[in-house]
PyMOL commands that place a pseudoatom at each C-alpha (Angstrom):
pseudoatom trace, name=CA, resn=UNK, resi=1, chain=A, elem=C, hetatm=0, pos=[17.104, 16.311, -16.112]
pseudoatom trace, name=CA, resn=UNK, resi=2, chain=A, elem=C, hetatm=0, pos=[16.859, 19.046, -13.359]
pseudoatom trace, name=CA, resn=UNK, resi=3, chain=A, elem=C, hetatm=0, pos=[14.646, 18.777, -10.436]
pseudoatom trace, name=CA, resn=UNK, resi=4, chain=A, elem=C, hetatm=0, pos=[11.943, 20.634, -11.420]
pseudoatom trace, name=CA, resn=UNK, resi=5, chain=A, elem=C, hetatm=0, pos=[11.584, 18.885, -14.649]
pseudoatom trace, name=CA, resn=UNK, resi=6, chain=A, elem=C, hetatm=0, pos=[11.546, 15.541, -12.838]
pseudoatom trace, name=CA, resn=UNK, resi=7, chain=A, elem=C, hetatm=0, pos=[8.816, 17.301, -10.228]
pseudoatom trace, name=CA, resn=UNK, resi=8, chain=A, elem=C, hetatm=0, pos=[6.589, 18.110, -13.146]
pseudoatom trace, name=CA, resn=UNK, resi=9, chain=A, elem=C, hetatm=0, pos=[6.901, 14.831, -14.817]
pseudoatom trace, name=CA, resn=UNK, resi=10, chain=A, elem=C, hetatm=0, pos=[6.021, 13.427, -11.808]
pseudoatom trace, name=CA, resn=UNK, resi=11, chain=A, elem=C, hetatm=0, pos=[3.041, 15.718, -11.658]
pseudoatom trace, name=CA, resn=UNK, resi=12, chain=A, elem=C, hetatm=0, pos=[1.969, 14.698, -14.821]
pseudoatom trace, name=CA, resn=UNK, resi=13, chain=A, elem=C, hetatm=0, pos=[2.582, 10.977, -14.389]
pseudoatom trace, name=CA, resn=UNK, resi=14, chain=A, elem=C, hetatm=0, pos=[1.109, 10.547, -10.662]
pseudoatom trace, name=CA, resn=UNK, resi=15, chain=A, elem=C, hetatm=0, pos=[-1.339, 13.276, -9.695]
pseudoatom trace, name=CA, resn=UNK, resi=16, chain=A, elem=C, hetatm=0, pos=[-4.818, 12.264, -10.690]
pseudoatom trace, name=CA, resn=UNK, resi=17, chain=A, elem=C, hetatm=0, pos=[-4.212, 8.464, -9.199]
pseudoatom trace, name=CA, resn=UNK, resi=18, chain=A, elem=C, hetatm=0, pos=[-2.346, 10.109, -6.457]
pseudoatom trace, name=CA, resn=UNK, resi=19, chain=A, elem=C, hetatm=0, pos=[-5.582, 12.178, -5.620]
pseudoatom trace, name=CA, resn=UNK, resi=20, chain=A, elem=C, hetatm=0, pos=[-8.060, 9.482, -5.740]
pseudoatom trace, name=CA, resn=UNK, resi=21, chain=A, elem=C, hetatm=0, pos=[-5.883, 7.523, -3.518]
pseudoatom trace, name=CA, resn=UNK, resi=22, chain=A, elem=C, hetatm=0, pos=[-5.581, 10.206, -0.760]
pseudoatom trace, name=CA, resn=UNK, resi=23, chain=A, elem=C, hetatm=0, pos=[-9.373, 11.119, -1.279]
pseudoatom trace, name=CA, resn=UNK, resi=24, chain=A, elem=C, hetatm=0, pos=[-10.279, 7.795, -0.739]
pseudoatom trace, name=CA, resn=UNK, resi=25, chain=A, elem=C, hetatm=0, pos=[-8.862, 7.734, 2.658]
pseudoatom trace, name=CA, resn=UNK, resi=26, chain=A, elem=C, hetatm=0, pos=[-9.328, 11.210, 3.508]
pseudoatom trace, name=CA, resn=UNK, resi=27, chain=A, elem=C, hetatm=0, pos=[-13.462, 11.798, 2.193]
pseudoatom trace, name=CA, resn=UNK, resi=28, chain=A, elem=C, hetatm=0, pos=[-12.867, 15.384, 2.087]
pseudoatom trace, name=CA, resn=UNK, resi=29, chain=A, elem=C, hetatm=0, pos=[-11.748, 17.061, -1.295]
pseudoatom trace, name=CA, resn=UNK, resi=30, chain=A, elem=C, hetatm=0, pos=[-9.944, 20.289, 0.457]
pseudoatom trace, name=CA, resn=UNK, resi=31, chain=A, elem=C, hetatm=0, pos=[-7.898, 18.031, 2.796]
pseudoatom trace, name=CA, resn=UNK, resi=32, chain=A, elem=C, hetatm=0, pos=[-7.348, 15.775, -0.086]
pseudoatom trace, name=CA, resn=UNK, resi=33, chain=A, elem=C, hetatm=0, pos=[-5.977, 18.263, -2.481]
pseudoatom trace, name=CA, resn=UNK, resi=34, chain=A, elem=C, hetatm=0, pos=[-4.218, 20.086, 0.606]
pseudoatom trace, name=CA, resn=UNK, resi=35, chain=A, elem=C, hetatm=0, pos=[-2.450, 16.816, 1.430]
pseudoatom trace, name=CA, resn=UNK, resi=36, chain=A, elem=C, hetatm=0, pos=[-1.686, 16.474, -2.295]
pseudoatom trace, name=CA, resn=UNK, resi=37, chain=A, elem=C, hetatm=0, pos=[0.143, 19.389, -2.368]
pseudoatom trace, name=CA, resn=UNK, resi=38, chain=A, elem=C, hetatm=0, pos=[1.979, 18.457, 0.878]
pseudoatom trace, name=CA, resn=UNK, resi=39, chain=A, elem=C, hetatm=0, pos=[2.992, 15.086, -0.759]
pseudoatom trace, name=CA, resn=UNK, resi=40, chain=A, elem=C, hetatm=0, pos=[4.849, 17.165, -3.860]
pseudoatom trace, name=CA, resn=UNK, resi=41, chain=A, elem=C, hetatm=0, pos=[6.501, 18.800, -1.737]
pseudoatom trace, name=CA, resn=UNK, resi=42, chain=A, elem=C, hetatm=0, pos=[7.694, 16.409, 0.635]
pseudoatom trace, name=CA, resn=UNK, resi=43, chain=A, elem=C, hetatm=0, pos=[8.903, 14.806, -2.863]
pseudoatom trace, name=CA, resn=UNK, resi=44, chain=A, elem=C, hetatm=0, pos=[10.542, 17.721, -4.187]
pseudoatom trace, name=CA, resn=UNK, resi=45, chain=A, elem=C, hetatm=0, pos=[12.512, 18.032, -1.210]
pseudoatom trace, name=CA, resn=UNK, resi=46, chain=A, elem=C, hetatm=0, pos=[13.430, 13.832, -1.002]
pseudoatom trace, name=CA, resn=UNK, resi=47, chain=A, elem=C, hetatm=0, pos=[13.909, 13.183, -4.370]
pseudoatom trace, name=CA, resn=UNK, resi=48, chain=A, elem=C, hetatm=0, pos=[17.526, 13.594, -4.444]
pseudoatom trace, name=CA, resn=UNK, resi=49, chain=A, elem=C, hetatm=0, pos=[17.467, 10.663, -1.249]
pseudoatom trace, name=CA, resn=UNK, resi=50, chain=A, elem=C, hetatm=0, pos=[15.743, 8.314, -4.211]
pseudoatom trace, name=CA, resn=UNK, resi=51, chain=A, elem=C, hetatm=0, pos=[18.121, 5.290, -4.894]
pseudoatom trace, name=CA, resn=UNK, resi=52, chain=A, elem=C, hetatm=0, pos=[16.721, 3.712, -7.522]
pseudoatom trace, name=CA, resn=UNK, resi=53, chain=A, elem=C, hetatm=0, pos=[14.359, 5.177, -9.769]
pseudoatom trace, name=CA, resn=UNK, resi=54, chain=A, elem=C, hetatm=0, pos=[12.493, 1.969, -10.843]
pseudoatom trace, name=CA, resn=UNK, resi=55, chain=A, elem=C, hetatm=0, pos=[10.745, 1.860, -7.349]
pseudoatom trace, name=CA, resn=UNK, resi=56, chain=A, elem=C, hetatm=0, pos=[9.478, 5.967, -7.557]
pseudoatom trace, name=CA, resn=UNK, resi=57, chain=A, elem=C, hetatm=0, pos=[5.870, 4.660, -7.720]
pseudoatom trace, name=CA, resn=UNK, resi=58, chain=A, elem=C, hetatm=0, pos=[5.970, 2.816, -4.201]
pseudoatom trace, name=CA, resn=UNK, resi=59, chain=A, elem=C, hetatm=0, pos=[8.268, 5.954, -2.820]
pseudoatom trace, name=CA, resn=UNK, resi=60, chain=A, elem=C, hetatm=0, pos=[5.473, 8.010, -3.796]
pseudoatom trace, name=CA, resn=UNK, resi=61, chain=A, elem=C, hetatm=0, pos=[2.468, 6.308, -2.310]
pseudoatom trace, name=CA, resn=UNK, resi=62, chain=A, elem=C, hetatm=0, pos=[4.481, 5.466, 0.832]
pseudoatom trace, name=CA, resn=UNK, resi=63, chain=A, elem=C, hetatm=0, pos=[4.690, 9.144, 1.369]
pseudoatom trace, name=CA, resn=UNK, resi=64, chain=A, elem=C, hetatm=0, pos=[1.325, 9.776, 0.818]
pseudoatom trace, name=CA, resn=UNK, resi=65, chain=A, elem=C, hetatm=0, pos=[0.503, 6.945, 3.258]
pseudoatom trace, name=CA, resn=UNK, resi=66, chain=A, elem=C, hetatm=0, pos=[2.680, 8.828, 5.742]
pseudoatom trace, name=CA, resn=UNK, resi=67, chain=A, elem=C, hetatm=0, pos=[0.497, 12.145, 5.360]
pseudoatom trace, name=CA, resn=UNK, resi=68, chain=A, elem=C, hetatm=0, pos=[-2.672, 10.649, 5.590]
pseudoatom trace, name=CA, resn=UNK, resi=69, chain=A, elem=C, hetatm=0, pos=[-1.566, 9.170, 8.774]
pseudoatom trace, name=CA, resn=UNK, resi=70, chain=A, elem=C, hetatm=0, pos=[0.011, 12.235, 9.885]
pseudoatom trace, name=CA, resn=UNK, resi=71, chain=A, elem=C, hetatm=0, pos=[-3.193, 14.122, 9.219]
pseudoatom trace, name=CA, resn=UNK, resi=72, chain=A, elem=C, hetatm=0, pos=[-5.032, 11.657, 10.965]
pseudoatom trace, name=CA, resn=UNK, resi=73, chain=A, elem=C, hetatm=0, pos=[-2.489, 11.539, 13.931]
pseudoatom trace, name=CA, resn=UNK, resi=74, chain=A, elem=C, hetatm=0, pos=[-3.207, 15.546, 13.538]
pseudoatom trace, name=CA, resn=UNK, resi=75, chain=A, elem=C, hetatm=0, pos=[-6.616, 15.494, 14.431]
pseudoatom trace, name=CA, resn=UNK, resi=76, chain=A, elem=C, hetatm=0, pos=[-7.439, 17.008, 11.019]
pseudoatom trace, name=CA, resn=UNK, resi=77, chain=A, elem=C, hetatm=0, pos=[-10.717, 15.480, 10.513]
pseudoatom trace, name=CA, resn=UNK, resi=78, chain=A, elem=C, hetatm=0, pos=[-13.247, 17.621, 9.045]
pseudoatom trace, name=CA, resn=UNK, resi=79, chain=A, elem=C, hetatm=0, pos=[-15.492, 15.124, 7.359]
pseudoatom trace, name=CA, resn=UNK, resi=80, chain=A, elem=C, hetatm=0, pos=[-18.827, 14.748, 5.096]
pseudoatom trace, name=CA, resn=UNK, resi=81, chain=A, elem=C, hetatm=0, pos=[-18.914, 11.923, 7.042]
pseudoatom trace, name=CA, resn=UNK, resi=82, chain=A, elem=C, hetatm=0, pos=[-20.080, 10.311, 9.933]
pseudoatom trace, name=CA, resn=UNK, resi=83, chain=A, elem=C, hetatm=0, pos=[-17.542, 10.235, 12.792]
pseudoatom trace, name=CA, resn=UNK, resi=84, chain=A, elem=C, hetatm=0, pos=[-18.361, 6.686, 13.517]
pseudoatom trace, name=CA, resn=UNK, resi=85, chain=A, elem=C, hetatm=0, pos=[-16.733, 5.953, 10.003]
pseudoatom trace, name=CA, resn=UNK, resi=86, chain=A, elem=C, hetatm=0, pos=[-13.242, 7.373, 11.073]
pseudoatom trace, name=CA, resn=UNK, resi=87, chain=A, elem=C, hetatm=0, pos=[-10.942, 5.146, 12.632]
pseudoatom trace, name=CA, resn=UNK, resi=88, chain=A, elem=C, hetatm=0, pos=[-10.934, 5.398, 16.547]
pseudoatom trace, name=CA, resn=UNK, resi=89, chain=A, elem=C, hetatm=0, pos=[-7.199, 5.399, 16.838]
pseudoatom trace, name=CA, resn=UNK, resi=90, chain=A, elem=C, hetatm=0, pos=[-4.203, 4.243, 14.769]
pseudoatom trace, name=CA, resn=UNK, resi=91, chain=A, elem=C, hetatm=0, pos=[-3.427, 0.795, 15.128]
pseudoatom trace, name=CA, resn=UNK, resi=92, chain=A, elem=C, hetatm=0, pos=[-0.183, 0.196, 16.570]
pseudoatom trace, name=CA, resn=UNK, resi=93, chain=A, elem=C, hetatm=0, pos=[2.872, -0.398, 14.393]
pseudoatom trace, name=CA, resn=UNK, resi=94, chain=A, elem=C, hetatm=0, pos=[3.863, -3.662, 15.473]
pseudoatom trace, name=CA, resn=UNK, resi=95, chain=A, elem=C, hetatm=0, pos=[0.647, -5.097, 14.886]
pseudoatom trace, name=CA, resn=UNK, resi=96, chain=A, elem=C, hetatm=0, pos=[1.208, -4.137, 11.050]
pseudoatom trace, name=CA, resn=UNK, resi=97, chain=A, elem=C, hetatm=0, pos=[4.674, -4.786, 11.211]
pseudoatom trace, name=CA, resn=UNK, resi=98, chain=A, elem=C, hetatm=0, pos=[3.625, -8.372, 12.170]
pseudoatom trace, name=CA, resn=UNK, resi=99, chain=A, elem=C, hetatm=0, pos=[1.252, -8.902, 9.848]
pseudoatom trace, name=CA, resn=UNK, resi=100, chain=A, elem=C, hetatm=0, pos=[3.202, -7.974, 7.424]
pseudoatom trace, name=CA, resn=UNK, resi=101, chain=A, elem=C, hetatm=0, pos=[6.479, -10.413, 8.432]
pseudoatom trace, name=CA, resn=UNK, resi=102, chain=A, elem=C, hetatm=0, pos=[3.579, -12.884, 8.647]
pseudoatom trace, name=CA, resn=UNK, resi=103, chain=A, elem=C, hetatm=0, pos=[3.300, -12.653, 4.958]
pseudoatom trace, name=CA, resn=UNK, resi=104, chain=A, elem=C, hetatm=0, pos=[6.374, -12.563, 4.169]
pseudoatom trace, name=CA, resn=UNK, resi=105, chain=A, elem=C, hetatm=0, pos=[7.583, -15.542, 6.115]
pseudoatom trace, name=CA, resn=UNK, resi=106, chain=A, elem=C, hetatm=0, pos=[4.277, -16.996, 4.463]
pseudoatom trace, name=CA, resn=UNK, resi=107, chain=A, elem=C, hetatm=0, pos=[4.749, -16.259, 0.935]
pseudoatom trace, name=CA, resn=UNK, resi=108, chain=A, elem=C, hetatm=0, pos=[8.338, -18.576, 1.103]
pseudoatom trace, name=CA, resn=UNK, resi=109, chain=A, elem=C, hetatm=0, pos=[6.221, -21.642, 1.550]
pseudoatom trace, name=CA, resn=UNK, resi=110, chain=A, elem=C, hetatm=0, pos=[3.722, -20.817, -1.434]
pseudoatom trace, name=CA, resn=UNK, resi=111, chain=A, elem=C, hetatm=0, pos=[4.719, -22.144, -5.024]
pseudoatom trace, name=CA, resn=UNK, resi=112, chain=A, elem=C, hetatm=0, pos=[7.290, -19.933, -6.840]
pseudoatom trace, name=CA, resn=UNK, resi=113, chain=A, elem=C, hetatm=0, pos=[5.525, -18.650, -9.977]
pseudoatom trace, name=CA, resn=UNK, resi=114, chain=A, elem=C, hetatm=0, pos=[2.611, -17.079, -7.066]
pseudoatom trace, name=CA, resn=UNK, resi=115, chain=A, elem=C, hetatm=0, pos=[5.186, -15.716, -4.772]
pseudoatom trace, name=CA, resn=UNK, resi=116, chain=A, elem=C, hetatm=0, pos=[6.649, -14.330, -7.315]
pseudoatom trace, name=CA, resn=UNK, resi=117, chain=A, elem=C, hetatm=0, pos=[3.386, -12.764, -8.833]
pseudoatom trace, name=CA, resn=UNK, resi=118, chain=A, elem=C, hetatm=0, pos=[3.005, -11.615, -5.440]
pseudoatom trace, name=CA, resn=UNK, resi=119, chain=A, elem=C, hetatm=0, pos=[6.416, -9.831, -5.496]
pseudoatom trace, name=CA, resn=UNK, resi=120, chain=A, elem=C, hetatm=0, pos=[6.552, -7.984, -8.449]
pseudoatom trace, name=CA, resn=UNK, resi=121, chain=A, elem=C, hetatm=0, pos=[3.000, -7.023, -8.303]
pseudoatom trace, name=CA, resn=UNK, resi=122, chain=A, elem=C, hetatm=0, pos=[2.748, -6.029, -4.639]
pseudoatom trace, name=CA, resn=UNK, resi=123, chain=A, elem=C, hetatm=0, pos=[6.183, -4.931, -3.406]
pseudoatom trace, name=CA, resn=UNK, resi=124, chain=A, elem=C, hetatm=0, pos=[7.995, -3.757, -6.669]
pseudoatom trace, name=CA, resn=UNK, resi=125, chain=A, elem=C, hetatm=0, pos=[4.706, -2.165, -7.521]
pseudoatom trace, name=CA, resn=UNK, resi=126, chain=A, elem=C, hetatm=0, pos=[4.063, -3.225, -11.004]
pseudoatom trace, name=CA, resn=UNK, resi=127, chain=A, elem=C, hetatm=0, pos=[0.461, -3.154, -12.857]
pseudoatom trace, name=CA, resn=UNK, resi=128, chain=A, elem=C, hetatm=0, pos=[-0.467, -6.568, -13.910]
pseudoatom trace, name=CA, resn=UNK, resi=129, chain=A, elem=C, hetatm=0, pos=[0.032, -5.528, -17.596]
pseudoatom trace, name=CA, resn=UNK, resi=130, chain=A, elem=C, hetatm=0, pos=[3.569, -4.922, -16.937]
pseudoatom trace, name=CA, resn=UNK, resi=131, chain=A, elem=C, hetatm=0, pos=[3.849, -8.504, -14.968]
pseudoatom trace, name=CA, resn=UNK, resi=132, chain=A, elem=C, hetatm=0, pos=[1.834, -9.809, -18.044]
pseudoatom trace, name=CA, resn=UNK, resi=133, chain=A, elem=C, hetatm=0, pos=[4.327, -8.573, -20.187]
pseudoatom trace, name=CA, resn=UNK, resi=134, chain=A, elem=C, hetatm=0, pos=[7.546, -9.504, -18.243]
pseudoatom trace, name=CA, resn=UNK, resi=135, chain=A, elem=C, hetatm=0, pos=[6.760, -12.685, -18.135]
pseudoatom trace, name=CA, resn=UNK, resi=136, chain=A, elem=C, hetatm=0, pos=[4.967, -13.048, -21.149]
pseudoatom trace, name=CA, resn=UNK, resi=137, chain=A, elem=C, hetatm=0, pos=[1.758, -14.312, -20.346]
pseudoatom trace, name=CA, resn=UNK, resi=138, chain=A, elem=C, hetatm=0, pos=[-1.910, -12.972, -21.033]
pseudoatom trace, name=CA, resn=UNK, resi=139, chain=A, elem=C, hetatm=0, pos=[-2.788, -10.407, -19.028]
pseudoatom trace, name=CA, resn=UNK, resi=140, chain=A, elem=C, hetatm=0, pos=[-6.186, -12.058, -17.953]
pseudoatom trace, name=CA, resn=UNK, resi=141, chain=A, elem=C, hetatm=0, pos=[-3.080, -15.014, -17.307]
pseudoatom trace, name=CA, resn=UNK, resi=142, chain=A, elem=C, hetatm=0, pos=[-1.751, -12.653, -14.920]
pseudoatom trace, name=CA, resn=UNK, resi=143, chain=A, elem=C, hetatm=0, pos=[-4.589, -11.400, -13.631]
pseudoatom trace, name=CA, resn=UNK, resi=144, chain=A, elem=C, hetatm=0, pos=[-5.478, -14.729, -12.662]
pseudoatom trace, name=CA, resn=UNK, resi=145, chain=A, elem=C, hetatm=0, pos=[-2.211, -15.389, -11.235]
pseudoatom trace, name=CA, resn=UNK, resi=146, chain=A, elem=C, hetatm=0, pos=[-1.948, -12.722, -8.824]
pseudoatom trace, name=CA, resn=UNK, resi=147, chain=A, elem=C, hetatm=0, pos=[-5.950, -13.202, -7.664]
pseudoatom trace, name=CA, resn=UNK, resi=148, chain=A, elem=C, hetatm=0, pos=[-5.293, -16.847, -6.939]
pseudoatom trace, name=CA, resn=UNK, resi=149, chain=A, elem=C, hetatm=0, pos=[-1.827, -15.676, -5.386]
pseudoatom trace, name=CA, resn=UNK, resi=150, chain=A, elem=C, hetatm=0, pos=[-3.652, -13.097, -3.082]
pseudoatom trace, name=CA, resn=UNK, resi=151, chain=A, elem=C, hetatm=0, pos=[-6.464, -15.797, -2.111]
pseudoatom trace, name=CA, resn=UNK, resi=152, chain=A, elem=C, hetatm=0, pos=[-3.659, -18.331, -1.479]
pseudoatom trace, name=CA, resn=UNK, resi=153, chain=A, elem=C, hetatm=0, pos=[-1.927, -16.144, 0.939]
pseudoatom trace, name=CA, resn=UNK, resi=154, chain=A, elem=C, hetatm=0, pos=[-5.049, -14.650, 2.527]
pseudoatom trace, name=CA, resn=UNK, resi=155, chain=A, elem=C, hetatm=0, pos=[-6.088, -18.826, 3.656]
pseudoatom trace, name=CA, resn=UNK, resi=156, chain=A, elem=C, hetatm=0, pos=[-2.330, -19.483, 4.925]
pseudoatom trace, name=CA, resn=UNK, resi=157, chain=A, elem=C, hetatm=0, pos=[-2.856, -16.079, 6.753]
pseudoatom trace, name=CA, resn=UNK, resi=158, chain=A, elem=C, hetatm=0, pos=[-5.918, -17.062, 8.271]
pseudoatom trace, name=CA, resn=UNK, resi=159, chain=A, elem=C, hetatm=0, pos=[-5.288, -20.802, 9.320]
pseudoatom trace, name=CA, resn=UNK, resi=160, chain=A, elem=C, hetatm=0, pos=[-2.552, -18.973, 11.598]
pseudoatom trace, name=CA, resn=UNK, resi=161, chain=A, elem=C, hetatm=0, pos=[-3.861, -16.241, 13.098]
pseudoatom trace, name=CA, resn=UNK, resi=162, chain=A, elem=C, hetatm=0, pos=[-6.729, -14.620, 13.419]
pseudoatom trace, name=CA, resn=UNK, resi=163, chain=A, elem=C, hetatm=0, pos=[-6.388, -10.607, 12.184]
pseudoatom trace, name=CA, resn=UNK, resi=164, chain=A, elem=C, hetatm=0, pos=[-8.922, -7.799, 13.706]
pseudoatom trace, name=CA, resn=UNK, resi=165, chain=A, elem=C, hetatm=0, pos=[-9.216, -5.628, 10.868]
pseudoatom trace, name=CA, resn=UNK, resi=166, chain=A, elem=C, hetatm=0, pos=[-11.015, -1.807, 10.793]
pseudoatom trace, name=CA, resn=UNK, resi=167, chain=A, elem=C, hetatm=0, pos=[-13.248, -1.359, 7.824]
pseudoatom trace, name=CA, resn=UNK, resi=168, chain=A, elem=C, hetatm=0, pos=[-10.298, -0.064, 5.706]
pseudoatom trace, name=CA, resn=UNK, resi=169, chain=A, elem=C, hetatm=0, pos=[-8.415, -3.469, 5.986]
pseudoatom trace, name=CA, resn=UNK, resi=170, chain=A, elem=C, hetatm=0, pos=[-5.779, -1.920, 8.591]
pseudoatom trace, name=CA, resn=UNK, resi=171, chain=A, elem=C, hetatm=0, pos=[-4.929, -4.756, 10.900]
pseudoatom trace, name=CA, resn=UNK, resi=172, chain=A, elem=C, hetatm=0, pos=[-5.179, -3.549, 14.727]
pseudoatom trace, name=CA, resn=UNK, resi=173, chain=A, elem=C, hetatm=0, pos=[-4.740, -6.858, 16.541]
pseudoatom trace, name=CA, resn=UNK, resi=174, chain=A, elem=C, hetatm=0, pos=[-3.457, -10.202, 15.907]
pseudoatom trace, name=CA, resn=UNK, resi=175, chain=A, elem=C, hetatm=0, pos=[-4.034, -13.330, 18.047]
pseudoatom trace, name=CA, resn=UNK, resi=176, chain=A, elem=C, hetatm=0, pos=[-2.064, -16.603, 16.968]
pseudoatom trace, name=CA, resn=UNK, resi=177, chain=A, elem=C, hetatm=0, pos=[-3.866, -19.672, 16.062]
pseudoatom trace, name=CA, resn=UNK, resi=178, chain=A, elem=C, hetatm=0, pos=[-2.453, -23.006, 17.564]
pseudoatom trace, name=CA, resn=UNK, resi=179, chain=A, elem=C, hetatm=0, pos=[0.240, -22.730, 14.813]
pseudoatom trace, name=CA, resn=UNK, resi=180, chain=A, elem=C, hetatm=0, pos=[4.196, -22.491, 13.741]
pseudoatom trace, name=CA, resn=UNK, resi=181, chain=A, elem=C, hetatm=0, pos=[4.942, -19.197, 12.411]
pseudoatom trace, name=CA, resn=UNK, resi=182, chain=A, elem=C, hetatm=0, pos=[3.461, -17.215, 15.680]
pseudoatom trace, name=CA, resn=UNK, resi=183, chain=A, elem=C, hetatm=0, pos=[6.385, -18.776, 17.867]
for i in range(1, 183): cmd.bond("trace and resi %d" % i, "trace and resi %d" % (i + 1))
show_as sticks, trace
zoom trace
């Protein structure tokens, strides 16, 4: 399949999500669609970089989460909004960085069929039908799963550190507990 092909399935398959997403972060439907656009092309000029196609769906919404941050970074911030609802500043790196080797060192200690959940559902990027059906249970079964997987990590999270959060859930400081996984 040539590369335009590909680009217009891709189109077809990701735009409308892909547009809520950004808009959701963004509050302005002319940025939104204007970073839209920027995220097709950034993907019609990286696709050929793609490894392995079975994790397109996170490649794609990793980009995006690049361009919103780059269009935040930009200063491009015309808003139907009130400025007070805009983050003040990015939060560092390393503070998501950590939180996120926080969870990971985390989710090792939780039972296997959870981390697991966890896994397929929030780093290979599959829908809970699709978990559902891989590992043929309900899907209100897996639904279940992955909630009480989520709330499971969340309390381990929070009986070691305590996470400063921005009203979009982006962690901007962490300060450690009395606890092991800090050290």
């Amino acid at each position: 399949m040539n590369s335009s092909k590909t680009l217009e399935a891709l189109w077809i398959d990701f735009s409308i999500q892909l547009r809520s997403f950004i808009f959701s972060k963004v509050k302005n439907e002319t940025d939104a669609d204007d970073i839209l656009q920027n995220v097709f092309i950034r993907i019609h000029n990286k696709l050929h970089t793609l490894d392995d196609e079975s994790r397109i769906k996170p490649w794609i919404y990793q980009i995006a989460r690049n361009m919103i941050i780059d269009y935040y970074r930009a200063g491009n911030r015309q808003t139907d909004f009130a400025e007070t609802d805009l983050p003040a500043s990015l939060p560092p790196e390393s503070s998501m960085q950590e939180a996120v080797d926080d969870m990971i060192k985390m989710m090792n200690g939780m039972p296997p069929e959870y981390c697991e959940a966890l896994c397929l559902k929030e780093i290979e990027g599959l829908s809970q039908k699709e978990y559902a059906e891989r590992k043929g249970l309900s899907y209100s079964g897996a639904k279940s799963r992955v909630q009480r997987a989520r709330i499971m990590l969340k309390e381990m999270l929070l009986q070691c550190c305590h996470y400063e959060t921005d009203k979009y859930g982006t962690v901007l400081d962490i300060q450690p507990r009395c606890c092991v996984c800090c050290k």
